[in-house]
KOLVONU-835283 format. One record per residue: x, y, z of N, C-alpha, C in turn; residue in one letter; chain; residue number from 1. Coordinates in nm, 2 decimals. Atoms other than C-alpha are relative to their C-alpha. Layout:
N
REC  neast nnorth    nup caeast canorth   caup  ceast cnorth    cup residuo cadena num
REC      X      Y      Z      X       Y      Z      X      Y      Z       A      A NUM
...
//
This chain:
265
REC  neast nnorth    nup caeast canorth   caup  ceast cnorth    cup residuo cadena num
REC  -0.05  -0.12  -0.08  -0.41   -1.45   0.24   0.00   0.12  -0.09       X      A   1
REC   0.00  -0.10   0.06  -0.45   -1.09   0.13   0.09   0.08   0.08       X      A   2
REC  -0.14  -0.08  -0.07  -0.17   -0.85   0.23   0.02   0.15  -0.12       X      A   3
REC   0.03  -0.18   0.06  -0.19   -0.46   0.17   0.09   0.05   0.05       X      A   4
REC  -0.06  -0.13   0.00   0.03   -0.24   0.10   0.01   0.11  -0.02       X      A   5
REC  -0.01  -0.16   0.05   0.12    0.15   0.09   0.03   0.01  -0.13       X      A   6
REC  -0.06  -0.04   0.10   0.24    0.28  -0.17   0.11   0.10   0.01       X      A   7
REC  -0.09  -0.12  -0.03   0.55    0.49  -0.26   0.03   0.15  -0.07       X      A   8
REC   0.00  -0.15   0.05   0.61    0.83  -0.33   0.13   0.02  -0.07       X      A   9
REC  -0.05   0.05   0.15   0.88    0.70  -0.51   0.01  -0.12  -0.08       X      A  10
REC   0.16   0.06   0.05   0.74    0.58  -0.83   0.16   0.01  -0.17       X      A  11
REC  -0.02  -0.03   0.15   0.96    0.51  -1.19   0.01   0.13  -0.08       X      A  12
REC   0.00  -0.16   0.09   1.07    0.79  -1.42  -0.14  -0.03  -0.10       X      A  13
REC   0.06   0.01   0.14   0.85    0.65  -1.69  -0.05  -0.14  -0.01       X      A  14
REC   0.07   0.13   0.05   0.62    0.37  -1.83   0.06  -0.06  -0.08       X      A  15
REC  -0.08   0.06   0.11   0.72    0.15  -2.07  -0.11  -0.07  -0.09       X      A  16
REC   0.04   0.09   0.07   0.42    0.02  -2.26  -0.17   0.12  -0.01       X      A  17
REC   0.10  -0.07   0.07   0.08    0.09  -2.37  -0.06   0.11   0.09       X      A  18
REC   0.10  -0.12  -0.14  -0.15    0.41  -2.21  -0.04  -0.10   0.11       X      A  19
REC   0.14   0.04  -0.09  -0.38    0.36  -1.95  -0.10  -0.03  -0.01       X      A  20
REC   0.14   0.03   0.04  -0.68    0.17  -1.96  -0.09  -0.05   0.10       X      A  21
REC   0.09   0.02  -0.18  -0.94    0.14  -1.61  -0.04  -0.15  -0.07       X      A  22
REC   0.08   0.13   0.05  -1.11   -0.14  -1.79   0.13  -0.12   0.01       X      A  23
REC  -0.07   0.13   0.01  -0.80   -0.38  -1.79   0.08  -0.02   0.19       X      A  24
REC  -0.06   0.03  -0.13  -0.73   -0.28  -1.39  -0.03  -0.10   0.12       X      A  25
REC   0.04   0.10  -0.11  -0.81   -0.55  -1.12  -0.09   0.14   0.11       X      A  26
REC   0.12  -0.12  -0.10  -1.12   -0.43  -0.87  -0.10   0.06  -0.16       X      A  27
REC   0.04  -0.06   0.10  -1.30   -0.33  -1.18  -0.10   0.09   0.05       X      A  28
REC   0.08  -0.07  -0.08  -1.57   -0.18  -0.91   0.05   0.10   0.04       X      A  29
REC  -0.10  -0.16  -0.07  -1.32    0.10  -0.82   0.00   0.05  -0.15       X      A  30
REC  -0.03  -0.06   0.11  -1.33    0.23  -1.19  -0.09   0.11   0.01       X      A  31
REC   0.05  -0.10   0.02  -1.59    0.45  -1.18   0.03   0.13   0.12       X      A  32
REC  -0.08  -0.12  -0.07  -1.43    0.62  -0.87   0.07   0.02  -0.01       X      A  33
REC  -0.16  -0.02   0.01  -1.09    0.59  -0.99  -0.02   0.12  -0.15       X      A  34
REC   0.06  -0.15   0.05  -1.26    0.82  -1.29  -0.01   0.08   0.01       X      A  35
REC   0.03  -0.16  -0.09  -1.36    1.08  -1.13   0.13   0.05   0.07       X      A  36
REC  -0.12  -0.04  -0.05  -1.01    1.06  -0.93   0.05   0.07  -0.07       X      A  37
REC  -0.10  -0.03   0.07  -0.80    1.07  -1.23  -0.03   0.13  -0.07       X      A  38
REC   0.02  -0.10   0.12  -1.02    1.33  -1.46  -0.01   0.17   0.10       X      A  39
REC   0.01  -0.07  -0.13  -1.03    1.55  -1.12   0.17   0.05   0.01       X      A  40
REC  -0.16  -0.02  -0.01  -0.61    1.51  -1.08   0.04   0.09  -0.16       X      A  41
REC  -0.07  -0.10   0.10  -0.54    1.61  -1.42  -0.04   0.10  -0.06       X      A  42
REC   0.06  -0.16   0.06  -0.78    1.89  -1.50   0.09   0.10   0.13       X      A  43
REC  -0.04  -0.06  -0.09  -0.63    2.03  -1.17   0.18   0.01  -0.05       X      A  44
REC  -0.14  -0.04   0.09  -0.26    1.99  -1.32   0.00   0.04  -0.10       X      A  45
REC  -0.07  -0.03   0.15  -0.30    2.07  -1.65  -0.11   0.16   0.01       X      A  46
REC   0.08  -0.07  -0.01  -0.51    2.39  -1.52   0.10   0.12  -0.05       X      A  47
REC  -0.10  -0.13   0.00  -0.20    2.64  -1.51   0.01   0.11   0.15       X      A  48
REC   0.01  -0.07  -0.19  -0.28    2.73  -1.15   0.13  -0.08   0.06       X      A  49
REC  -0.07   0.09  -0.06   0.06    2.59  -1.04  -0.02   0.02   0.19       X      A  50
REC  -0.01  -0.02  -0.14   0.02    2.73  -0.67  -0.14  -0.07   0.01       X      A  51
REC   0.14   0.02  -0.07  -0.36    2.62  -0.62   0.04  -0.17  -0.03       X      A  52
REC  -0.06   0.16   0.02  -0.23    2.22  -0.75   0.05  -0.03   0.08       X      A  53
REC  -0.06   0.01  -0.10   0.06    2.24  -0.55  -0.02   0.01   0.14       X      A  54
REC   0.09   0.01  -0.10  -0.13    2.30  -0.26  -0.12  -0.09   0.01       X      A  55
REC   0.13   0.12  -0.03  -0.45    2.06  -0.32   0.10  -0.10   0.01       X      A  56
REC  -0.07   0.16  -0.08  -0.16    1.79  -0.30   0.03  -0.02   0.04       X      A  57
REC  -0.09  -0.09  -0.18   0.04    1.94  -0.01   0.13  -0.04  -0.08       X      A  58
REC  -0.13  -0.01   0.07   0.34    1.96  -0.28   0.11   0.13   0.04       X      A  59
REC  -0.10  -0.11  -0.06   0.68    2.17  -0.21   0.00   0.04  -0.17       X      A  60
REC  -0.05  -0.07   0.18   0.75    2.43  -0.56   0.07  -0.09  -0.03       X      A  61
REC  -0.09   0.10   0.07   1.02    2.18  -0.60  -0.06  -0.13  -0.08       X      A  62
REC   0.09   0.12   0.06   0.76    1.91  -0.71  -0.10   0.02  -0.08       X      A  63
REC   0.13   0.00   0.15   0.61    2.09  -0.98   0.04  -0.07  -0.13       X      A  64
REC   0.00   0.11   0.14   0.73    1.85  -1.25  -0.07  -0.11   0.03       X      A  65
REC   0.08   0.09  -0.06   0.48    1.63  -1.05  -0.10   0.05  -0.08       X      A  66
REC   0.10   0.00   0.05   0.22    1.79  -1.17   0.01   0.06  -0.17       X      A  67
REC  -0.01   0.03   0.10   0.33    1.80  -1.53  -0.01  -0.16  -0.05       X      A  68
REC  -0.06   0.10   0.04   0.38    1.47  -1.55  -0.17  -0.05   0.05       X      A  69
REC   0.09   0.03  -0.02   0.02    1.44  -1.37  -0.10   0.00  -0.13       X      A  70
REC   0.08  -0.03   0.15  -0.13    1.61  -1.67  -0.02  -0.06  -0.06       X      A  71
REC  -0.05   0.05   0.16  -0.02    1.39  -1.92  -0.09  -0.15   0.06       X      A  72
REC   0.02   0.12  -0.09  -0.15    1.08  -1.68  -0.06  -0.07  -0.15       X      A  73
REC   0.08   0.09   0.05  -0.42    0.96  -1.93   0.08  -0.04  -0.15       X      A  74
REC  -0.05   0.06   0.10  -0.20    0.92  -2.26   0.15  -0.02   0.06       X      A  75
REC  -0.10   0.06  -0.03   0.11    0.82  -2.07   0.04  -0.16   0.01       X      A  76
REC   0.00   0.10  -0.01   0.28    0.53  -2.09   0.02  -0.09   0.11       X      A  77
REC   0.04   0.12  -0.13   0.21    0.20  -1.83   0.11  -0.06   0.01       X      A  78
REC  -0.05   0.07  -0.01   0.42   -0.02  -1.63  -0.07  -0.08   0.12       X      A  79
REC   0.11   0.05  -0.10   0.30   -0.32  -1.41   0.03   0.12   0.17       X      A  80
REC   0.05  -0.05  -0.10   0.20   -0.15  -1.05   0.17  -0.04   0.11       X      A  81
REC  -0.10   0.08  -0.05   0.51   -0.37  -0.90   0.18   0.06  -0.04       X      A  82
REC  -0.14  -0.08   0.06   0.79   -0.17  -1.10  -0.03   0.12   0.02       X      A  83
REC   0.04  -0.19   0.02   0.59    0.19  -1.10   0.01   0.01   0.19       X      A  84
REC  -0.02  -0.02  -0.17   0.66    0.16  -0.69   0.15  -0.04   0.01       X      A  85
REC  -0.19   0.11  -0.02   1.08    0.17  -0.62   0.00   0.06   0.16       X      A  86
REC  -0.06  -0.09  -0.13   1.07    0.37  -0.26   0.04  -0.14   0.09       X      A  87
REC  -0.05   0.09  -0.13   1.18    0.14   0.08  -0.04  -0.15   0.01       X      A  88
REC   0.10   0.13  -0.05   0.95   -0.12   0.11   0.06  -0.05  -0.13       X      A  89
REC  -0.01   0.09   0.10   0.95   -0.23  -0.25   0.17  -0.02  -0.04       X      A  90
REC  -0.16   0.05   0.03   1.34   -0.23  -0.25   0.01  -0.12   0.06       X      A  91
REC  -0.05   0.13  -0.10   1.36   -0.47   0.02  -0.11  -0.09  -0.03       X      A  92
REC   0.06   0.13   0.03   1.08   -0.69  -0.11   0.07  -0.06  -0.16       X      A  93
REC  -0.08   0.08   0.11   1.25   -0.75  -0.46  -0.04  -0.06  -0.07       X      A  94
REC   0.07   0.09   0.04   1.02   -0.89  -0.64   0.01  -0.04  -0.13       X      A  95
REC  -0.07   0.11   0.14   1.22   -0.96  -0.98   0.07  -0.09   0.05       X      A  96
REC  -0.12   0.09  -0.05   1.43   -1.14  -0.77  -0.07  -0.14   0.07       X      A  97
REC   0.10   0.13  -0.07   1.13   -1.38  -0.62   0.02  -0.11  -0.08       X      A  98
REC  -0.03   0.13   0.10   1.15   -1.73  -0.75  -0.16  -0.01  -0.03       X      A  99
REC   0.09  -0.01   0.06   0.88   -1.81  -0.95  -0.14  -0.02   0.09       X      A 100
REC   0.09   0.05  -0.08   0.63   -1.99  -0.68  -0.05   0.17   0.04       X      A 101
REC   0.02  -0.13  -0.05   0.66   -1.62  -0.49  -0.06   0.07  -0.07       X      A 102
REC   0.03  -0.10   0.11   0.61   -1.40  -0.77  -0.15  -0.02  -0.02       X      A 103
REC   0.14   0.04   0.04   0.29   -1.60  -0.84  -0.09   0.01   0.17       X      A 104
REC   0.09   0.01  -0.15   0.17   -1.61  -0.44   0.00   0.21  -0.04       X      A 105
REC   0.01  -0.10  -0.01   0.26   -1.23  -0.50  -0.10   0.10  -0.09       X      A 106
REC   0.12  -0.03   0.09   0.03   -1.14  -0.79  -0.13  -0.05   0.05       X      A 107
REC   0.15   0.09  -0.09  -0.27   -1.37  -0.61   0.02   0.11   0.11       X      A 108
REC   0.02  -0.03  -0.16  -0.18   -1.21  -0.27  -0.04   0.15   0.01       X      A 109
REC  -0.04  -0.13  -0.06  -0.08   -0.83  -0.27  -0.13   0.06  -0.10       X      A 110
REC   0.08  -0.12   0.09  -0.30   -0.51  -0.32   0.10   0.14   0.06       X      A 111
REC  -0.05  -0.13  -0.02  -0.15   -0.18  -0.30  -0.07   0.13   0.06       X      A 112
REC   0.10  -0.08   0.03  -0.35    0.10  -0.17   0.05   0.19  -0.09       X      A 113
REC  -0.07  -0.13   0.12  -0.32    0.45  -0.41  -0.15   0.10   0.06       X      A 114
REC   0.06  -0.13   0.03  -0.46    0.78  -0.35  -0.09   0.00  -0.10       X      A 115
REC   0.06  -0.03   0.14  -0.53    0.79  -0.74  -0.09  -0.10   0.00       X      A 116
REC   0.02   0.15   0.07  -0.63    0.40  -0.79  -0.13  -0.01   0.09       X      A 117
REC   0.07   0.08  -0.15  -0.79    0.33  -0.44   0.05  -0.15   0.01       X      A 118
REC  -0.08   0.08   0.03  -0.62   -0.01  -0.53   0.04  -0.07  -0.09       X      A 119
REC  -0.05   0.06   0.13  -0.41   -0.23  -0.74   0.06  -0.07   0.06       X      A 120
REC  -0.07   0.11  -0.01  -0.28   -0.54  -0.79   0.16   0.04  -0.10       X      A 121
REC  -0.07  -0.05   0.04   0.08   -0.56  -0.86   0.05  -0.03  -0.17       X      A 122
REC   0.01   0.00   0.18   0.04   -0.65  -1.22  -0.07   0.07  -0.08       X      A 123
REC   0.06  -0.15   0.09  -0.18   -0.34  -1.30   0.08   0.08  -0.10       X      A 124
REC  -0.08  -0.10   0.11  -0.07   -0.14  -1.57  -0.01   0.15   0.03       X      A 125
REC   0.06  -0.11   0.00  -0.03    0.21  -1.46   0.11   0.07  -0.01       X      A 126
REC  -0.08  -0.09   0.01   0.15    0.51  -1.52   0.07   0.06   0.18       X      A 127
REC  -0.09  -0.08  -0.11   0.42    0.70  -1.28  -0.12   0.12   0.04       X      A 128
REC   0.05  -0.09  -0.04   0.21    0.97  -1.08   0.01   0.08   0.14       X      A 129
REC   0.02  -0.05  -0.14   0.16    1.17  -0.79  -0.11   0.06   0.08       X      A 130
REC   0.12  -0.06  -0.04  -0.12    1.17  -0.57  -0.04  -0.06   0.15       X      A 131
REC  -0.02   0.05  -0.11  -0.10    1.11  -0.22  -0.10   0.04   0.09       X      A 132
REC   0.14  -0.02  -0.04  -0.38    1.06  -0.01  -0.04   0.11   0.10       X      A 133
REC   0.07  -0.15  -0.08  -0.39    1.38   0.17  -0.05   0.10  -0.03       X      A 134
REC   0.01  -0.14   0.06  -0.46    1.60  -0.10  -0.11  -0.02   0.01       X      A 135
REC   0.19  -0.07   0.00  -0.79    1.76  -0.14   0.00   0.04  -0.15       X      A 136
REC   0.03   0.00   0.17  -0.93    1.73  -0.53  -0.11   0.10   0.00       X      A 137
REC   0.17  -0.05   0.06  -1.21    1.99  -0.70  -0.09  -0.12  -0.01       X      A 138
REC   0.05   0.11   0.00  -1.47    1.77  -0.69  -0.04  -0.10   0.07       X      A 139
REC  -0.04   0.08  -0.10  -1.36    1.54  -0.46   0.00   0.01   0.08       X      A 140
REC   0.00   0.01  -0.14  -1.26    1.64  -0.15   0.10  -0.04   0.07       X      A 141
REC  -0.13   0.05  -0.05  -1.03    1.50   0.09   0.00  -0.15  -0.09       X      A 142
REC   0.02   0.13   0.04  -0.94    1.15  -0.09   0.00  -0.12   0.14       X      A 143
REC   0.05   0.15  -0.10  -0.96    0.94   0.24  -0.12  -0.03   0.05       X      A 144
REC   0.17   0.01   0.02  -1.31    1.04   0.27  -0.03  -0.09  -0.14       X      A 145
REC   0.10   0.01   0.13  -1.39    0.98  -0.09   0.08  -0.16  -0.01       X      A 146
REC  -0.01   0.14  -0.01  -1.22    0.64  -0.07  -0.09  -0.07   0.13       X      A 147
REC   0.00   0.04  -0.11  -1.31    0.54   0.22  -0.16  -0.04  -0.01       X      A 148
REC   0.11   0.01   0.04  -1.68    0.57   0.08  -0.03  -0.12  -0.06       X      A 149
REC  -0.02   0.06   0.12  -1.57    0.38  -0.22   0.08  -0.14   0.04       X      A 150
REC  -0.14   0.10   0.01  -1.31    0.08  -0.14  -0.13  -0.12   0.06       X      A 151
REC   0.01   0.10  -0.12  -1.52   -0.12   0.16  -0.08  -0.15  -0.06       X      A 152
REC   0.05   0.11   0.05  -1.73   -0.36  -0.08   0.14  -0.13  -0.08       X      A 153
REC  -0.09   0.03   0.06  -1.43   -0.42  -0.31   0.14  -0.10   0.07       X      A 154
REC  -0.12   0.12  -0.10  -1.16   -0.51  -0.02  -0.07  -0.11   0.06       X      A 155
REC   0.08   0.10  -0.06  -1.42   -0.74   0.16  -0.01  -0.12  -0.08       X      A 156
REC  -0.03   0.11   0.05  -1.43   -0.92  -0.16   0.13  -0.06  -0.06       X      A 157
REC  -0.15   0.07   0.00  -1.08   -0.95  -0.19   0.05  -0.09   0.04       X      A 158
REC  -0.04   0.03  -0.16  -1.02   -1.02   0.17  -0.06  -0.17  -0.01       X      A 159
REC   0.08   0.10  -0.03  -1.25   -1.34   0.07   0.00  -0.07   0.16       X      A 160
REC   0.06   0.07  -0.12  -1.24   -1.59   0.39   0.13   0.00   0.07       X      A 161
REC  -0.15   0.03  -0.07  -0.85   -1.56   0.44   0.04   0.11   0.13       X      A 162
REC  -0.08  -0.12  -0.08  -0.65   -1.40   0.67   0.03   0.16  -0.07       X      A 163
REC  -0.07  -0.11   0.04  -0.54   -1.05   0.61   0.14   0.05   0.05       X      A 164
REC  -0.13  -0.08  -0.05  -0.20   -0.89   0.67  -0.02   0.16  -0.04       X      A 165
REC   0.00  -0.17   0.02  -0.25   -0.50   0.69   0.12   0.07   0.06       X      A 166
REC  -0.14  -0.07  -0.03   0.11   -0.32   0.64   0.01   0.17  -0.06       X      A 167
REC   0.11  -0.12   0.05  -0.12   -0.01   0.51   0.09   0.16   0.19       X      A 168
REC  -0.02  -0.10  -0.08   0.07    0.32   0.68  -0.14   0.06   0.04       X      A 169
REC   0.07  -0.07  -0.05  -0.19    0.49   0.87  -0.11   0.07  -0.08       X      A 170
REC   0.07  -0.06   0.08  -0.34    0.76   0.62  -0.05  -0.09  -0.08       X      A 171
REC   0.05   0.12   0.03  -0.41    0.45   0.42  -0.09  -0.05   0.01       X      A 172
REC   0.06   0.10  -0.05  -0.52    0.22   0.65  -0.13   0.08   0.05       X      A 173
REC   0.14  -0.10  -0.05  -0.80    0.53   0.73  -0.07  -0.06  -0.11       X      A 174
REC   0.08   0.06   0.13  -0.93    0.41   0.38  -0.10  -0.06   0.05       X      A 175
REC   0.09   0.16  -0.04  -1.08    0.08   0.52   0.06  -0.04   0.06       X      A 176
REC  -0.05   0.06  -0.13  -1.09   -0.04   0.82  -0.13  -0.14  -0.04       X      A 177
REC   0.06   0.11  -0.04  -1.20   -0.43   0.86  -0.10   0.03   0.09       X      A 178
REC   0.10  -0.02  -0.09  -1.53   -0.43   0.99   0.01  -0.19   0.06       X      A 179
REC   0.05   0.09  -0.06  -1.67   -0.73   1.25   0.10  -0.17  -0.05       X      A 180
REC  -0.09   0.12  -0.01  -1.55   -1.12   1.16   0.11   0.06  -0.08       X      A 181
REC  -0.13   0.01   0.11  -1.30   -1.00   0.90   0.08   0.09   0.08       X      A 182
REC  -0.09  -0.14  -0.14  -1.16   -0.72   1.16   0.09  -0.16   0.06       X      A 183
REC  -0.07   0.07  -0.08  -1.08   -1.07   1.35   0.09  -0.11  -0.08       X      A 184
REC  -0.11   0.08   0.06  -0.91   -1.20   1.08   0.11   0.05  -0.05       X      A 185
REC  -0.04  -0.18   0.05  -0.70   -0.89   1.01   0.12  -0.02   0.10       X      A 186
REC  -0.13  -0.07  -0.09  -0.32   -0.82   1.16   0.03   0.07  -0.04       X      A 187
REC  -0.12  -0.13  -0.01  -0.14   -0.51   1.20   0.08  -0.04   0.03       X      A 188
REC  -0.12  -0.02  -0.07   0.20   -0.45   1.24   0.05   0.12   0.05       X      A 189
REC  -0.11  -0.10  -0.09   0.41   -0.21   1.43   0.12  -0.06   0.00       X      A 190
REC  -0.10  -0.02  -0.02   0.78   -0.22   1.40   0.06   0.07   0.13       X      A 191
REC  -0.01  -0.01  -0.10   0.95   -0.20   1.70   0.20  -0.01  -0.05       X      A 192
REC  -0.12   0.05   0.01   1.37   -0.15   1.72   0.06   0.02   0.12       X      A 193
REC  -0.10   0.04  -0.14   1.56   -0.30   2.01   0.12   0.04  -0.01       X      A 194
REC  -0.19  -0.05   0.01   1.89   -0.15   2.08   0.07  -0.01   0.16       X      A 195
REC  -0.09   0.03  -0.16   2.11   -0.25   2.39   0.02   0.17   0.07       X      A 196
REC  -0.06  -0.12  -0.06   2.16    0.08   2.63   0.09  -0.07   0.17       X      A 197
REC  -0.11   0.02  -0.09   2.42    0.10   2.93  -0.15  -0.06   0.12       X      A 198
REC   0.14   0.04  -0.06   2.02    0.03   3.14  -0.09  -0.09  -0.07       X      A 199
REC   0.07   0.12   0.10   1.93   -0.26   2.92  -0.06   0.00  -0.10       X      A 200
REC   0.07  -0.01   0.12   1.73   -0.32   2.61  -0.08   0.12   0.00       X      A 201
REC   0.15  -0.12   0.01   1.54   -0.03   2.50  -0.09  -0.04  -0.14       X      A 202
REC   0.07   0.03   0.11   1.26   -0.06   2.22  -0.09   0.11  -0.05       X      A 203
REC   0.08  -0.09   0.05   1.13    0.22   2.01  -0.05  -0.03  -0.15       X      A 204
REC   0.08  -0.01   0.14   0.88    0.28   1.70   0.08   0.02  -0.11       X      A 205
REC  -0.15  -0.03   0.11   1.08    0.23   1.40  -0.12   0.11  -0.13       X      A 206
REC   0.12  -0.15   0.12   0.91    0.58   1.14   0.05  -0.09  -0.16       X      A 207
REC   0.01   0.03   0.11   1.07    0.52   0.80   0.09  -0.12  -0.04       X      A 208
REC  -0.03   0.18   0.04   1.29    0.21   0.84  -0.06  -0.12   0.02       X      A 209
REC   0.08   0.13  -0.02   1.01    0.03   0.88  -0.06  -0.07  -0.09       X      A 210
REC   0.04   0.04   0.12   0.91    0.00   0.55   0.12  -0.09  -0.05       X      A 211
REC  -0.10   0.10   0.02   1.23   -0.21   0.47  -0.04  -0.12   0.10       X      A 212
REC   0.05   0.14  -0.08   1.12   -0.46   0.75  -0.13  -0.06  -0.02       X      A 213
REC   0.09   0.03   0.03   0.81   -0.46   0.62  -0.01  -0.07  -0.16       X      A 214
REC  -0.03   0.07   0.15   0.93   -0.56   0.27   0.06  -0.12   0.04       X      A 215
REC  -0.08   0.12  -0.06   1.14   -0.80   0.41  -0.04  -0.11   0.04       X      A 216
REC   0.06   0.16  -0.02   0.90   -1.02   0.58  -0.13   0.03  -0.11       X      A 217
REC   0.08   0.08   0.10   0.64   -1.00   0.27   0.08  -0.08  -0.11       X      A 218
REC  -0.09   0.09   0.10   0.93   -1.14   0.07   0.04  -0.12   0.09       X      A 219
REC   0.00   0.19  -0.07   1.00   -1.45   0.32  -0.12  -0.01   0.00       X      A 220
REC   0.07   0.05  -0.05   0.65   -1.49   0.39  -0.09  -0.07  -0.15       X      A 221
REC   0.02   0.03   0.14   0.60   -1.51   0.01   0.12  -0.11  -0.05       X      A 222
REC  -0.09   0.11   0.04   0.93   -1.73  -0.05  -0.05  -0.11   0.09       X      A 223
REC   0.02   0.18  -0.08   0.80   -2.00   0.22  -0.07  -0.04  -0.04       X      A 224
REC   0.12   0.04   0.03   0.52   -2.02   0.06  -0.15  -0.01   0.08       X      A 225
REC   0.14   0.03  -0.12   0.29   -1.97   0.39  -0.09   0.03  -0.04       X      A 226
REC   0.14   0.02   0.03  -0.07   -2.03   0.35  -0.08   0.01   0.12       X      A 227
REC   0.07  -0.07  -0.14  -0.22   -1.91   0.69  -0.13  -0.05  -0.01       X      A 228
REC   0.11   0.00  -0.03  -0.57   -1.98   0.76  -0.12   0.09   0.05       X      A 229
REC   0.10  -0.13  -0.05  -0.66   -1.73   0.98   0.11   0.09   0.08       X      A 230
REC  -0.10  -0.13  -0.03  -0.47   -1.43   1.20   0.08  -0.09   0.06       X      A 231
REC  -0.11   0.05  -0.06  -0.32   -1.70   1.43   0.10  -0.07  -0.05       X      A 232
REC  -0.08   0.10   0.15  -0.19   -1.90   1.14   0.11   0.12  -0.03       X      A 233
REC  -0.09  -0.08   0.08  -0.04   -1.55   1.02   0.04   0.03   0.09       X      A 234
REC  -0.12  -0.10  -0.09   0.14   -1.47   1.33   0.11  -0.12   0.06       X      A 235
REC  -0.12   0.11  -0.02   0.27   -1.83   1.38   0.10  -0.03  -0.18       X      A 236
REC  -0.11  -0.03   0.06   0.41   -1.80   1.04   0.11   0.08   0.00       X      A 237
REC  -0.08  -0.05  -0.07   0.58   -1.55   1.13   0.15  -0.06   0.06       X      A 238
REC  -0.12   0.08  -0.09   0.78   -1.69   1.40   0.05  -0.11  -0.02       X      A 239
REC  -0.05   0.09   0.08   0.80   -1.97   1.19   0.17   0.04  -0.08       X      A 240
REC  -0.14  -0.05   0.06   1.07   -1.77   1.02   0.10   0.14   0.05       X      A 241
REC  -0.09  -0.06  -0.13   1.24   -1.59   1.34  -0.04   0.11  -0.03       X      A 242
REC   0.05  -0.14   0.00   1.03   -1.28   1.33   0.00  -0.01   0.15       X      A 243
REC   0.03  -0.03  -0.10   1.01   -1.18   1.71  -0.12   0.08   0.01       X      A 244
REC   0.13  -0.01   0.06   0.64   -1.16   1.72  -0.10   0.06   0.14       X      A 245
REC   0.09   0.00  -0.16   0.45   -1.00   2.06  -0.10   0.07  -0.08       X      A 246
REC   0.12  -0.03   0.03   0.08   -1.01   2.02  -0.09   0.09   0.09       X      A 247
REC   0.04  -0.04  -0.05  -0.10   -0.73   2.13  -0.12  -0.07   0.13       X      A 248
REC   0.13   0.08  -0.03  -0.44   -0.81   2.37  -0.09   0.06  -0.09       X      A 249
REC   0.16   0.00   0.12  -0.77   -0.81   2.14  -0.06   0.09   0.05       X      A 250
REC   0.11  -0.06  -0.01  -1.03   -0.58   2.10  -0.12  -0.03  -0.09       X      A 251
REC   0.10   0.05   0.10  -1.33   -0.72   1.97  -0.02   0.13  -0.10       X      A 252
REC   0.06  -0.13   0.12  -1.41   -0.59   1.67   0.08   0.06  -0.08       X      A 253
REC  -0.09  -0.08   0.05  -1.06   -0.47   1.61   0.07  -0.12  -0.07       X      A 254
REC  -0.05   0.10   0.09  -0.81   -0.63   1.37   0.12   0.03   0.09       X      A 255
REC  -0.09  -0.02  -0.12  -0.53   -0.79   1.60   0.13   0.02  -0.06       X      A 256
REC  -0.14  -0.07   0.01  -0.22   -0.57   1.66   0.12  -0.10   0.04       X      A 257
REC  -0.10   0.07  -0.04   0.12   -0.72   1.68   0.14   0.08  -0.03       X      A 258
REC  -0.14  -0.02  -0.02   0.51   -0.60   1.73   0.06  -0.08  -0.07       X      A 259
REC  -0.14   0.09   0.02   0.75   -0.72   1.54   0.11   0.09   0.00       X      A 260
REC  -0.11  -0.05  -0.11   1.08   -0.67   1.75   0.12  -0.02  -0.07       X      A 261
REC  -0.11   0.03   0.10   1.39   -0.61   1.53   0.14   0.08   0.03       X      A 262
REC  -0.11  -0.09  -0.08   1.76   -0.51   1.63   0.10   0.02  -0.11       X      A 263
REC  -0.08  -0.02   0.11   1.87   -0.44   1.26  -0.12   0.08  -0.06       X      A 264
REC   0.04  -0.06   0.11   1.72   -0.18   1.01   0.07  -0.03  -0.09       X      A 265
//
């Protein structure tokens, strides 16, 4: 099973160990685009144009120590991919706290997707950054184009024969989209939150507490140890462990959507 995630926009003060090195990052095929990413991001920070930076990232003034800290990317110091992510999601998955078996299903399983990287495993070594995939690079371009070019051989061989779980927000999940059989091995989620009204159950799109439900079931689905087979395998695990689980209907070709129906954030 392969299971992708966003990334967060918050991200570690600081590294704790050697620079950066592309050659020691998982995907080794994304190196020569994650090149051009990185030498693209930091000539653009370390330009002195703070308004024309802060704008190619869609940054507020308040977030120009972002792009100092961008500058410095290539001699800064590294931490695995797993600790350099602390925002919602990765609070509620916890993953010092996984028992060993997890931790190891979680290094095999998860990729992250990155603006800067295009992806990573969570034992990559990378520095704290800011580069969020809407910005537009000299060079570059939009980065969901310029990924989106770049990623589709790399995740396909990831994806090998398993299921996928895609928990990839939107902008993201524009990266790479599952084409044909691996589309049909492919789930989405949507968060959904039920709340009792005086007119009965209501159920609306959960925006940013959904990233905590979404951490939440890759940390049980990684403590049970499930091993899925294929999409229906990954949505009876699931309900295996009281997810409330409604399956969209199929669209050939598309990777199938599913609800999960939650009355706690």
């Amino acid at each position: 099973m392969l299971i992708l995630l966003p990334p967060s926009e918050g991200k570690a003060e600081s590294g704790t160990g050697r620079r950066l090195d592309l050659a020691r990052l998982s995907l080794p095929e994304l190196n020569p685009a994650r090149s051009v990413v990185l030498a693209e991001l930091v000539g653009l920070c370390g330009a002195g144009d703070e308004a024309a930076a802060l704008d190619a990232l869609g940054l507020t003034p308040g977030l120009a120590g972002e792009l100092r800290r961008n500058a410095r990317l290539e001699r800064a110091a590294t931490a695995p991919a797993g600790r350099i992510y602390t925002g919602v999601l990765y609070e509620a998955l916890d993953l010092t706290s996984l028992p060993p078996a997890a931790q190891r299903a979680a290094r095999r399983s998860v990729l992250v997707s990155s603006g800067l990287w295009g992806a990573v495993r969570l034992t990559d070594r990378i520095p704290p950054y800011r580069c969020p995939i809407g910005a537009r690079l000299p060079g570059v371009g939009a980065l969901s184009a310029y990924w989106r070019r770049a990623l589709a051989p790399a995740m396909e061989a990831a994806a090998g024969g398993g299921p996928v779980l895609d928990l990839r927000s939107g902008a993201y999940a524009a990266t790479w989209t599952p084409r044909g059989e691996l589309a049909e091995r492919t789930v989405t989620v949507r968060v959904l939150h039920e709340r009792d009204t005086p007119q009965g159950p209501v159920r609306s799109v959960v925006s940013h507490f959904n990233k905590a439900t979404k951490g939440r079931l890759v940390r049980d689905l990684l403590t049970a140890g499930a091993r899925p087979s294929d999409a229906g395998g990954l949505v009876t695990a699931l309900r295996d462990l009281k997810y409330t689980v409604l399956v969209q209907p199929p669209v050939a070709g598309r990777p199938r959507a599913v609800d999960v129906v939650v009355t706690q954030l």
